[in-house]
N, C-alpha and C positions, 0 to 999 in steps of 0.2 A: 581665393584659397583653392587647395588642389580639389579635384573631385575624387581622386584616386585614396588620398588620405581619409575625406571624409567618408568613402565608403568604405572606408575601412575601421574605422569607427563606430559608424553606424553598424554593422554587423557585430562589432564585441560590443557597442550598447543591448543591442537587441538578445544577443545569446547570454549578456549579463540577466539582463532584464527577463528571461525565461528562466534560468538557472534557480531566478530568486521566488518569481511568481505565479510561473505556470505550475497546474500542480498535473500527477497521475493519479492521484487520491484524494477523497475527501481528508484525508489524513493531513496531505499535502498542502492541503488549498486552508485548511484551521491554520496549519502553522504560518501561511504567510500570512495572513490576517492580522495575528495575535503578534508579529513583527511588524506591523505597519502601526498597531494598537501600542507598542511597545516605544515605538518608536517619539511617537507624539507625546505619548506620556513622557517621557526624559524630558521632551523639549516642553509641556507644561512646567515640568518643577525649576528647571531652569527660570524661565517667565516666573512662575512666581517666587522665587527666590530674589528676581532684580528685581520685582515691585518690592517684595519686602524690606529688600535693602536701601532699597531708593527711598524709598515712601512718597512716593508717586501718583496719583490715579489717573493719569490719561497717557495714553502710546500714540506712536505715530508709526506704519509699519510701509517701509522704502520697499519700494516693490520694484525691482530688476527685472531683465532676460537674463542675465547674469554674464561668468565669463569666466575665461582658468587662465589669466595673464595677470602676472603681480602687481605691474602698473595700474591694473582696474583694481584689482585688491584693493591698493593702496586710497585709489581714486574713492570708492566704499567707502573705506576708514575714514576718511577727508570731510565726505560729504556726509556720514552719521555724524562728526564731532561737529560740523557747523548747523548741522539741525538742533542737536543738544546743546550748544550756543543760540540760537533762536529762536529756539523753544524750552525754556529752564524748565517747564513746571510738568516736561514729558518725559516719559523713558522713549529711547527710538529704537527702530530693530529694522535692520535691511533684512532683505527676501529675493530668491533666484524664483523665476517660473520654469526653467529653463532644468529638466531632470537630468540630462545632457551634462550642461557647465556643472550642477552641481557634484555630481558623481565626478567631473573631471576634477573640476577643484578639490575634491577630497583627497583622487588622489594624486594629486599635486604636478601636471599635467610640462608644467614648463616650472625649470629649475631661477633661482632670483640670478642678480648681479653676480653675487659670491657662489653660483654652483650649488647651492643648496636645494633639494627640492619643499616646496609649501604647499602641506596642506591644509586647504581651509575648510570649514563645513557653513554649508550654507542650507534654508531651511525650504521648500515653496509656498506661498503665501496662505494655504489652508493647514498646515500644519502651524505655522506661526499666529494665524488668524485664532484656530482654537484655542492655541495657550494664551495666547490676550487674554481672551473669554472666558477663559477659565479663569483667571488669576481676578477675571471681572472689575478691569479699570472701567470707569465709567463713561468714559471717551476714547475712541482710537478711531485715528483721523490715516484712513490708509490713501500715499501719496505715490502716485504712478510718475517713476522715473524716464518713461520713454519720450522722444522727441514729439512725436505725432499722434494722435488723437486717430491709431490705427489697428491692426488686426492683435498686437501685441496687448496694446490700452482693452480692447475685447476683454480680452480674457480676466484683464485685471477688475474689471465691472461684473463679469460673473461671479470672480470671488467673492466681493462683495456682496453681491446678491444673494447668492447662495449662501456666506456664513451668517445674512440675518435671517433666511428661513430656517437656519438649523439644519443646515442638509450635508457637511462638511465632510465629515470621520464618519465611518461605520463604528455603530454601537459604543458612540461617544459624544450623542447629543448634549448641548449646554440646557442651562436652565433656561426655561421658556420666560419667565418673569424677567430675567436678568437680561434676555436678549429683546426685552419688548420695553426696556429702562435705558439699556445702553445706547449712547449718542454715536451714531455712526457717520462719518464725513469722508468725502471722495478727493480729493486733491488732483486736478488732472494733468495732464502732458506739455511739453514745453513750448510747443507751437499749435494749442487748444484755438486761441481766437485770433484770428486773422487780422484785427483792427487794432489789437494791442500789443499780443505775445510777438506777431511777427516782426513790428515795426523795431520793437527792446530789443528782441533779438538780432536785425541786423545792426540796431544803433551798438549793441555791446560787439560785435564779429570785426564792426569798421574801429570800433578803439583800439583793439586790439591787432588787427591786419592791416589797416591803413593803411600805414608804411609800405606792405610787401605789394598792396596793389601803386601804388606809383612807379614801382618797378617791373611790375608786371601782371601775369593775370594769377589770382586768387581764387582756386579751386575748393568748393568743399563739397564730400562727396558724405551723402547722406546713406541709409539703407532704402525704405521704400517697401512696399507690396506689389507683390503683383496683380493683374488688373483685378481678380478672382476676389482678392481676399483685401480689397480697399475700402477696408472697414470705415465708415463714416464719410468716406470721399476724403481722406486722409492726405492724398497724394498732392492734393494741389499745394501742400502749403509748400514742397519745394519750390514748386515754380513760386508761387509768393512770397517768399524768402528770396531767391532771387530776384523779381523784381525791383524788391525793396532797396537789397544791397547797392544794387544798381543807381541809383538816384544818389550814392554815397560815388562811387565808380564803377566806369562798365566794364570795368577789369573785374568783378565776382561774377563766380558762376556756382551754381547749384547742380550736381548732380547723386545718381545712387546708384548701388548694386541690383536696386532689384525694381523700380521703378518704370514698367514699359514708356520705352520715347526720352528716358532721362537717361539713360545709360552715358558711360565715359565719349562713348563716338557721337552721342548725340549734345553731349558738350562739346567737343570739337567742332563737329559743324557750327554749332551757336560762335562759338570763336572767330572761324573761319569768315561767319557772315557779319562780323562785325569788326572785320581786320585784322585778326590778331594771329596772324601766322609765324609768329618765331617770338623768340626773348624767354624770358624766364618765366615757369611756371609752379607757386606754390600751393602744396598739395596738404587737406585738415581732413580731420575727420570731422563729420556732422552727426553726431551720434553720443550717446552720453561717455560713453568709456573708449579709450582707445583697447581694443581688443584684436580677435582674429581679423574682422578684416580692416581695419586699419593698419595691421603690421604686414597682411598679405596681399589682398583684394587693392589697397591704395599705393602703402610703399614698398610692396615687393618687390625686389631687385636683383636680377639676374636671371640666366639661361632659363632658369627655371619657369618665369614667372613671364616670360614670352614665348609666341607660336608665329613665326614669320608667315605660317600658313595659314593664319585666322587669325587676323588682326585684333577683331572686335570683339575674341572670343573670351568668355566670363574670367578662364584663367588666369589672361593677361592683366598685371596689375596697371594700374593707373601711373605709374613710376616710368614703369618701359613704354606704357603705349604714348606717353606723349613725348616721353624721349626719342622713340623712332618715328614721330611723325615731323621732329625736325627743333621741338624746345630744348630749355633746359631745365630736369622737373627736377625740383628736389623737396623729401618730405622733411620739415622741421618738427625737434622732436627738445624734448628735456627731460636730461636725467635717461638718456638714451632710447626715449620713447616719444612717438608722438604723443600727442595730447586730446581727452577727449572733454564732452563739453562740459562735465561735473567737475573736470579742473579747471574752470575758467569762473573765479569769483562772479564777473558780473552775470554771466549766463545759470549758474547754480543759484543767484538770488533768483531769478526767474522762478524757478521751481520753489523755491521758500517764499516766496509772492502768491503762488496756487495754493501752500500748504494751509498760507494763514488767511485765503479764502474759501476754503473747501468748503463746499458745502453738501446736504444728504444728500444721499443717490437722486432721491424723486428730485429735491431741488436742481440738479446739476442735469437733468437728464436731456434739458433742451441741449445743452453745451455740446451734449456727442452727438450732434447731428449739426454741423458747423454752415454745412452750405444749404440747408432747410428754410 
C-alpha cells in the first residue's frame, strides 16, 4: 500500500482523534468522557435488546483487526451467519480492534460494485465485551479471528483479561458476583498449533489450489510481525505452513508483508533455489479477509505499484515484482475480488473447530506460548 496515502491518513486520524479527545479544559476533558460513557451505553441497549429478543444466554464475540473493503464486509456477514449455524443456542457479535478501520468503515471509505458508498459501524471488543456483560449472558466464548497466535491475538488476550477483572469502561464497572459466575472462554487463531491447525490448513489450501500448483507456483502471502513484536514466536508458523504445503507440491510458497527474511524477494530466491524461474505464478492472500493489502501490497497493478529503482521496495506489490522478474503473475479473484480465508468453507471451519474447543483463559494459557 502507498506510504504517501497512509500518512496521509494517519494525520486526519490523529487530528480527528484530538478534535474529539484532547481537551483545553477540565470542561473539556467531562465532555469526552461522558461521549465515550454515551457511547457504550447505546451499544449495551442494543446487546440487550438481541438477548431479549433472541432469548439466548451465551454470545460468542468475533474479534477482527477489522477492515473498510465491502468484500470483507461481506466476508463478516458470511462468517457471523455460519457461526449462528453452528452455534444455534448463541447470539454472535463481530468486533474491529482496529479504531482505524472502524472510523473508516463508518465512514464508508471505498464505494461497493454499484458506486454506492457503505457505511458500517463496527464496535472494539471492550465496548462489545461490556454490553455482553451487562445484558449478563451467562457464557461468552470470545473467538480470535486472526491467522497467528501473534501481536494482534495479544491484544485480544488482554481484553479478556481485563473484562474479567472489571477494568474495561471508566465508571462503568459490571457486577462483581455476575463477573465471578460468568463462564468465560478464549477461542484462539487459525494456525494456534503446529501439529494439527497447520497440517488442516494446508490439507484444505491443496483442495482448493491444487490444480494452480500443477501449472505453476502457488504463492500465498501472509501478514507477519516484525521481529520486535513476534508475540509468542508466532512467525514461524509461515514457514511451517510452507513446509507442510510442500510435501503436497514444491510449487507452494509462503510468504508476508511484514515477516523479516519472508518478504516477496525472499520468496523469489526460495523459487529461484528450487528451479522455478519462469511459468505462471498464482498469487492468495493468507489472511482472513481480502482487504488493503491483498487489493494493494499483493495485487496491485500498475505504474503505480512499481519503482524500477527499488525492486524489493514494500511499495512494490507482489503482482508487478514478479511480473518483472520474468513470470506470469496473476491474482485470482471472485465476484471481482480476491479472496480471503474466512471465504474459504474449509479453512473457516478451522476457526469453528477452536470456537467449540475454547477453553478459559487460565486453561488455554499454555497454548500462547507454542514453541515452549
Amino acid at each position: 500500500m502507498k506510504k504517501i496515502k497512509f500518512m496521509l491518513i494517519a494525520m486526519m486520524a490523529i487530528m480527528a482523534g484530538a478534535m474529539s479527545f484532547t481537551s483545553c479544559s477540565s470542561d473539556d476533558d467531562d465532555k469526552a468522557k461522558q461521549n465515550i460513557i454515551s457511547e457504550y451505553q447505546l451499544n449495551d441497549e442494543a446487546v440487550a435488546q438481541q438477548k431479549a429478543k433472541s432469548g439466548k444466554d451465551k454470545a460468542i464475540l468475533l474479534v477482527a483487526f477489522g477492515s473498510t473493503w465491502n468484500n470483507s464486509f461481506l466476508a463478516f456477514d458470511a462468517t457471523k451467519a455460519a457461526y449462528e449455524k453452528a452455534f444455534p443456542a448463541y447470539d454472535v457479535f463481530v468486533s474491529f480492534s482496529s479504531d482505524i478501520c472502524i472510523n473508516r468503515a463508518h465512514e464508508g471509505e471505498n464505494v461497493d460494485e454499484n458506486g454506492n458508498i457503505v457505511s458500517r459501524d463496527y464496535y472494539e471488543p471492550r465496548y462489545l465485551l461490556h454490553a455482553i456483560g451487562a445484558a449478563k449472558y451467562s457464557e461468552i466464548c470470545v473467538q480470535s479471528l486472526q491467522v497467528i497466535p501473534g501481536e494482534e491475538f495479544a491484544n485480544v488476550v488482554a481484553s479478556v483479561k481485563k473484562f474479567g477483572n472489571n477494568g474495561y469502561v471508566a465508571n462503568a464497572h459490571l457486577d462483581d458476583d455476575y463477573l465471578s459466575k460468568v463462564k468465560i472462554r478464549l477461542g484462539m487463531p487459525l494456525l494456534n498449533n503446529p501439529d494439527t491447525d497447520v497440517p488442516e490448513v494446508a490439507k484444505q489450501l491443496d483442495i482448493l489450489y491444487g490444480n494452480e500448483a500443477t501449472k505453476g507456483a502457488v504463492l500465498f502471502m501472509g501478514h507477519g510481525n516484525p521481529d520486535t513484536y513476534d508475540t509468542f514466536k508466532a512467525n514461524v508458523r509461515y514457514t511451517q505452513l510452507e513446509e507442510e504445503l510442500q510435501k503436497y507440491s514444491k510449487n507452494y510458497f509462503v510468504g508476508t508483508v511484514d515477516m523479516p527474511d519472508n518478504y516477496k524477494q525472499d520468496v523469489f530466491a526460495r523459487m529461484q533455489d528450487n528451479n522455478i524461474k519462469s511459468g505462471n505464478v498464482y498469487l492468495h492472500a493468507l489472511m482472513s479477509i481480502a482487504g488493503d493489502h491483498a487489493h494493494n501490497d499483493m495485487a496491485g497493478e500498475g505504474d503505480e505499484y512499481w519503482d524500477d529503482e527499488e525492486e524489493e521496495s514494500e511499495d512494490n506489490s507482489w503482482f508487478e515484482f514478479f511480473n518483472h522478474k520474468g513470470y506470469k503473475a496473476s491474482a485470482p479473484v471472485k465476484n471481482n475480488h480476491p479472496l480471503g480465508l474466512l471465504e474459504l468453507e474449509g479453512i473457516r471451519e478451522v476457526w469453528i473447530k477452536h470456537t467449540k474447543n475454547a477453553e478459559t483463559l487460565e486453561e488455554a494459557y499454555h497454548s500462547m506460548y507454542p514453541e515452549e
